[in-house]
C-alpha positions in Angstrom: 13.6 31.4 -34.8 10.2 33.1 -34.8 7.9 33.0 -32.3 5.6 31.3 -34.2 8.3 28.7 -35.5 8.9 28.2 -31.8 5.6 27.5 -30.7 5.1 25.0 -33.9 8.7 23.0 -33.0 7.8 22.9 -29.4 4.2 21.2 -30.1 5.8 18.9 -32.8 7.3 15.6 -31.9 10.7 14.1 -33.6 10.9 13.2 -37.1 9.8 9.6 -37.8 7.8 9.4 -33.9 5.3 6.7 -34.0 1.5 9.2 -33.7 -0.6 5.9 -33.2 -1.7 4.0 -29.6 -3.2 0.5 -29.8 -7.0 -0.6 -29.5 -9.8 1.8 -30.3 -11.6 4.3 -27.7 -14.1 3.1 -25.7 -17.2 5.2 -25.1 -19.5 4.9 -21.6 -19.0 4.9 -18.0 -16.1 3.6 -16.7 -16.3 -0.5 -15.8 -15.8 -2.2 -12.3 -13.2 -5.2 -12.3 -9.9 -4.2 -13.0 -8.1 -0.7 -13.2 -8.1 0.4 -17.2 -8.9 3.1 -19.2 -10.3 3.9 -22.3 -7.9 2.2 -24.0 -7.9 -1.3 -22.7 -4.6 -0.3 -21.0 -4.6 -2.0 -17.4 -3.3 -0.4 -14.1 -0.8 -1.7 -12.0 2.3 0.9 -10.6 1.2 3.7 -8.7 3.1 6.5 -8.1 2.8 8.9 -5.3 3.8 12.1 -4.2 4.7 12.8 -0.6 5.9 16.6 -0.9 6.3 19.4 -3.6 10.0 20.2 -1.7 13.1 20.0 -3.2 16.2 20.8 -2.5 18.2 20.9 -6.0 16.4 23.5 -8.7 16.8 21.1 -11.9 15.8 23.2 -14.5 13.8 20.5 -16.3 11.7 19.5 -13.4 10.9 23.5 -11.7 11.2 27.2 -12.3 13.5 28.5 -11.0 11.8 30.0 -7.6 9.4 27.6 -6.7 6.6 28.3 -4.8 6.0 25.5 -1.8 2.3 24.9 -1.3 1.0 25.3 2.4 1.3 22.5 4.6 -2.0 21.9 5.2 -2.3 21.1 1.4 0.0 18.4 1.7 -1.6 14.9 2.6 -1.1 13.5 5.7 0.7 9.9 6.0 -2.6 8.6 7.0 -4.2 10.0 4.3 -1.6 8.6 1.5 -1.7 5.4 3.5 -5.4 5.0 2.9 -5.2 5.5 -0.7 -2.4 3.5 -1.2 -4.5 0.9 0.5 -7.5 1.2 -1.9 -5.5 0.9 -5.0 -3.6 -2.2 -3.9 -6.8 -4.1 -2.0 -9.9 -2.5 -4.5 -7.8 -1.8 -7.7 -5.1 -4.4 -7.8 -2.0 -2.3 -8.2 1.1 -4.4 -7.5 3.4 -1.7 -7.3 3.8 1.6 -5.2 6.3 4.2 -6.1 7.2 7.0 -3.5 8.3 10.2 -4.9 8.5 14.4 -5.0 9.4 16.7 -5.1 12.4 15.1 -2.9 10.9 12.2 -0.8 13.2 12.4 2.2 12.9 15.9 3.0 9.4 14.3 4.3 10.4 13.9 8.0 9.7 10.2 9.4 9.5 8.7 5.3 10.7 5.4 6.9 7.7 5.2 8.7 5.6 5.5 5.6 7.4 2.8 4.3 7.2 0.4 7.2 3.4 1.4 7.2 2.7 0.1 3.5 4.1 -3.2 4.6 1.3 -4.8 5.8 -0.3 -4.4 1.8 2.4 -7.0 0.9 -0.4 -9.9 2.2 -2.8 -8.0 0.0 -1.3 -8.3 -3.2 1.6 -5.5 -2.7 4.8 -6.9 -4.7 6.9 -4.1 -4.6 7.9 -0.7 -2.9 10.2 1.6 -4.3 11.0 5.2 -4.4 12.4 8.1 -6.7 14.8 10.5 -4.8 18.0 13.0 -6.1 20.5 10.9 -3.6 21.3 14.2 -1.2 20.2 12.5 1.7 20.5 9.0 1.0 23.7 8.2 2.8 22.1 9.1 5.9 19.2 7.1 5.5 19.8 4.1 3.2 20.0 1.5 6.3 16.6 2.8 7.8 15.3 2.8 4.5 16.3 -0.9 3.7 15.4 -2.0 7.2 11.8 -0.5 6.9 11.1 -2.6 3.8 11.8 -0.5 0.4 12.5 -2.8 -2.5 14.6 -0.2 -4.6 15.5 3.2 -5.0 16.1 5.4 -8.1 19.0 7.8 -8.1 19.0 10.7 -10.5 22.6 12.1 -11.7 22.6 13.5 -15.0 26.5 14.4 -15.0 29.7 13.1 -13.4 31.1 16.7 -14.2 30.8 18.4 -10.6 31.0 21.6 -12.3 28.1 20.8 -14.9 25.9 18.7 -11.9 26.1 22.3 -10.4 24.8 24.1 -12.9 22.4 21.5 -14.4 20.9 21.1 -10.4 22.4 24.0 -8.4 23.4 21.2 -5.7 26.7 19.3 -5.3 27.5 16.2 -6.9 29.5 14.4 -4.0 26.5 13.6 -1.4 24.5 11.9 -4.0 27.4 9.9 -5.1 28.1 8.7 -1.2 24.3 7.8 -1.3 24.3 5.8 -4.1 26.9 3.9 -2.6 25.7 3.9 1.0 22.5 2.5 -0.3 24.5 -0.2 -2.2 26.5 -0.9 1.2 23.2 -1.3 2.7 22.3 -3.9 0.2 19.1 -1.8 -1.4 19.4 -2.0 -5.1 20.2 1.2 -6.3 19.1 2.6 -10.1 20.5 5.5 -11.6 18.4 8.0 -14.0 19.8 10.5 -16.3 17.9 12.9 -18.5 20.4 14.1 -21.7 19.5 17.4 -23.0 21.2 18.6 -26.1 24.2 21.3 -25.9 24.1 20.2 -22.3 25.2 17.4 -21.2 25.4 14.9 -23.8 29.5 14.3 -23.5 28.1 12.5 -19.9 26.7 9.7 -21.8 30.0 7.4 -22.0 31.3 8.3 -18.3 28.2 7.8 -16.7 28.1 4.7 -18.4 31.4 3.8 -18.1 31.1 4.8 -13.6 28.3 2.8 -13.7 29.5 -0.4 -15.2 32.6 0.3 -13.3 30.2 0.3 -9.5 27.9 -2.5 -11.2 24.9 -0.1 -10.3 22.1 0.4 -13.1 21.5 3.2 -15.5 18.6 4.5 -17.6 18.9 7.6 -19.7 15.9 9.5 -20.1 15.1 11.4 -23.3 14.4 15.5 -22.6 10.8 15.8 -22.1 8.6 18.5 -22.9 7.9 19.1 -18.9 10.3 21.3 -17.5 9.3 24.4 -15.8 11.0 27.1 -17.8 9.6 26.4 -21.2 13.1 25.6 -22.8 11.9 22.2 -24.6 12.1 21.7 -28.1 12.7 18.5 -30.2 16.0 19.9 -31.2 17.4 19.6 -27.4 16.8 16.1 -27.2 19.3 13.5 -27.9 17.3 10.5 -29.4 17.7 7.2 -27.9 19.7 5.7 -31.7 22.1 8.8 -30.5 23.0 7.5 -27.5 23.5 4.1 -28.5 25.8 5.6 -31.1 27.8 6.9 -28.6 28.1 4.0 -26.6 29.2 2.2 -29.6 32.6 3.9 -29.3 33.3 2.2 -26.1 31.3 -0.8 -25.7 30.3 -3.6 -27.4 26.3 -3.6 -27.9 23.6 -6.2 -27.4 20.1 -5.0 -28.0 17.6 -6.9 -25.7 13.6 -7.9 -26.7 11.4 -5.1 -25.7 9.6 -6.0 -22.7 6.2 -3.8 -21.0 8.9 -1.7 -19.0 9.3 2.1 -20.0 13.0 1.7 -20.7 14.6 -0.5 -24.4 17.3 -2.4 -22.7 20.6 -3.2 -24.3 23.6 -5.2 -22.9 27.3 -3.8 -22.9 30.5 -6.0 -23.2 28.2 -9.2 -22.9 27.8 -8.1 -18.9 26.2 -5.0 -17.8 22.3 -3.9 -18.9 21.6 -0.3 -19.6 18.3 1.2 -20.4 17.1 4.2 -22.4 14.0 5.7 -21.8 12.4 7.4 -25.5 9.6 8.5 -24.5 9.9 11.2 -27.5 11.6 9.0 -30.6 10.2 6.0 -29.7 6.7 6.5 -27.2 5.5 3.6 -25.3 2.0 4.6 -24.4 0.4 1.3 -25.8 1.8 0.0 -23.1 1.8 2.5 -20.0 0.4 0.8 -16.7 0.8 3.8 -14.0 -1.7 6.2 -12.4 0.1 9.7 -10.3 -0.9 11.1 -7.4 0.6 14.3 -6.4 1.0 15.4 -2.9 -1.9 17.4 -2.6 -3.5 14.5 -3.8 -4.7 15.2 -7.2 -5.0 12.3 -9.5 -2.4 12.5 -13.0 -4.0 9.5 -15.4 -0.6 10.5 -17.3 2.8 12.0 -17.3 1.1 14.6 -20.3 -2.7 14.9 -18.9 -3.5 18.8 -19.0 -6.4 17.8 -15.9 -6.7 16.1 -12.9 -9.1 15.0 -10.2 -9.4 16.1 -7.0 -9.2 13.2 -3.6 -7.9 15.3 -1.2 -11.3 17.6 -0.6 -13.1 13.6 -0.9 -10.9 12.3 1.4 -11.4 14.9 4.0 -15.1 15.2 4.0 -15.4 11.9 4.7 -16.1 9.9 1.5 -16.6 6.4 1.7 -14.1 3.5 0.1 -16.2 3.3 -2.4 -17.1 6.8 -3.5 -13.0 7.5 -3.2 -12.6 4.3 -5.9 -15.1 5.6 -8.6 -13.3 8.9 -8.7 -10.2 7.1 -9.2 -12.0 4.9 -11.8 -13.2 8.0 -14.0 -10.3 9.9 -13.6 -8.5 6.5 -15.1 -10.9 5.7 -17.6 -10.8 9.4 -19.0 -6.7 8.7 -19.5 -6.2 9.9 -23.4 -3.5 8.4 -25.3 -0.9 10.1 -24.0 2.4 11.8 -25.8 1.5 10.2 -29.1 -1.4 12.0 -29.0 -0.4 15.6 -26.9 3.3 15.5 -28.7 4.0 18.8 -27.4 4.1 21.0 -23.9 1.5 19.9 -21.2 0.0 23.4 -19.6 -1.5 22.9 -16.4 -1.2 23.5 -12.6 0.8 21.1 -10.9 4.9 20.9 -12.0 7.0 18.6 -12.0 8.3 18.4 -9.0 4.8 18.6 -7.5 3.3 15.5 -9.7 6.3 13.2 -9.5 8.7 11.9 -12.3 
């Protein structure tokens, strides 16, 4: 393929991928009352990094040497804390999500959590977090006991020898996390992204392991994010694919679309599996979550190219108030999202600094 072939695959979405969002732009500042942008789409999950550390080196989430930021970029607990406070009491999201990087290389993360509890009384509903499962085992009880609602597990192979090479980390300590967080009675949901001429013969046995532990699964479409520049529409293994591959072992009951990122479907009459398509089948019309990354950059979207800045507010002393209107125009500026970008997202932040 030429180069200029490349670059036109790589900024062109599937065949037969929906290019249209719902409601028409609208123009002006951005409104008080409740957290939307342009688009009429409201706000309610936010998702926040604690650190840009990781230790696995998935290929679709970093480059290959990552460069930590300074620790003195990083927000403080006390500074997340605040601004997890303003978006739940002055912004009225109902959902926090804690991720990385890899949350629980952040020492004293249950703390964090026990510290967001007291948001429940102010509208909080639920507190969850994103993690790759290394380090669960040893802190699934602390974690339950300090209030989080859920986790999210990612495992993109049961192969150890492909894990490996798709993570460079070992398979066996996130499989005793996900089922020492299940002993501990936190509800445990497993993520796998499917990249063609990859992994895609992990489809059936992941689904088939997690039927088997009754733990859930979503798999995740390959998305133009990863830090190595290997994306193109031919790597990724449509969501109709891996239904068709499920068909082989399992009897399939498509589920009604609900406002959730993920079509569900129901295998043997028992156990519901998700697929995420954010590239056959986008759901932006529907999107409700605002990113923070840990140096405290605001992310309207997965695929914004530009941010805003609260960490340099924060720590000059801005008010509440001054803090919620940058958070309101940085929301209210969201575009449409991949229907309209459709292609590689260049900017400043990575993925494991802005958060899956």
């Amino acid at each position: 393929m030429t180069k200029p072939e490349k670059e036109a695959a790589m900024s062109s979405p599937l065949p037969g991928a929906p290019l249209s969002d719902r409601g028409n732009k609208r123009e002006g500042p951005a409104p008080q009352g409740p957290l939307e942008d342009r688009f009429g789409r409201s706000k309610h999950k936010l998702r926040i990094s604690v650190t840009d550390r990781c230790n696995f080196r998935c290929h679709y989430c970093m480059p290959e040497d990552p460069q930590w930021l300074p620790r003195e970029e990083i927000l403080s607990f006390e500074e997340l804390l605040r601004l997890c406070r303003l978006f739940v009491t002055e912004l009225g999201l109902r959902r926090i999500r804690i991720t990385g990087g890899e949350p629980l290389l952040r020492k004293n993360i249950e703390h964090f959590v026990a510290s967001l509890q007291p948001l429940r009384a102010q509208g909080l509903e639920r507190i969850s977090m994103t993690s790759n499962g290394t380090l669960l085992a040893r802190h699934a009880a602390a974690l339950k006991a300090a209030g989080l609602d859920d986790i999210n597990v990612s495992i993109d192979a049961l192969d150890a020898e492909l894990f490996e090479h798709m993570t460079h980390g070992a398979l066996e300590p996130v499989l005793d996390g996900i089922l020492a967080a299940r002993d501990a009675e936190l509800p445990v949901k497993l993520n796998a992204v499917v990249i063609r001429d990859q992994n895609e013969q992990e489809i059936v046995p992941l689904a088939e392991w997690a039927y088997q532990q009754n733990v859930s699964l979503r798999f995740i479409e390959f998305m133009p994010l990863d830090g190595n520049g290997g994306w193109n529409p031919q790597r990724v293994v449509p969501e109709a694919e891996i239904i068709e591959r499920l068909r082989r072992r399992f009897a399939i009951e498509a589920l009604p679309r609900t406002r959730e990122p993920a079509t569900y479907y129901l295998l043997d009459g028992r156990y519901r599996l998700g697929v995420i398509s954010t590239i056959s089948k986008p759901f932006c019309s529907s999107c409700d979550r605002v990113r923070i990354t840990a140096t405290g950059d605001i992310y309207p979207c997965l695929f914004s190219p530009v941010s805003m800045a609260l960490r340099e507010p924060l720590r000059e002393g801005a008010s509440d108030g001054e803090l919620e209107q940058i958070i309101r125009e940085a929301i209210w500026r969201k575009g449409k999202g991949f229907v309209e970008s459709a292609g590689y997202v260049q900017r400043a932040a990575g993925m494991h600094t802005l958060g899956g």
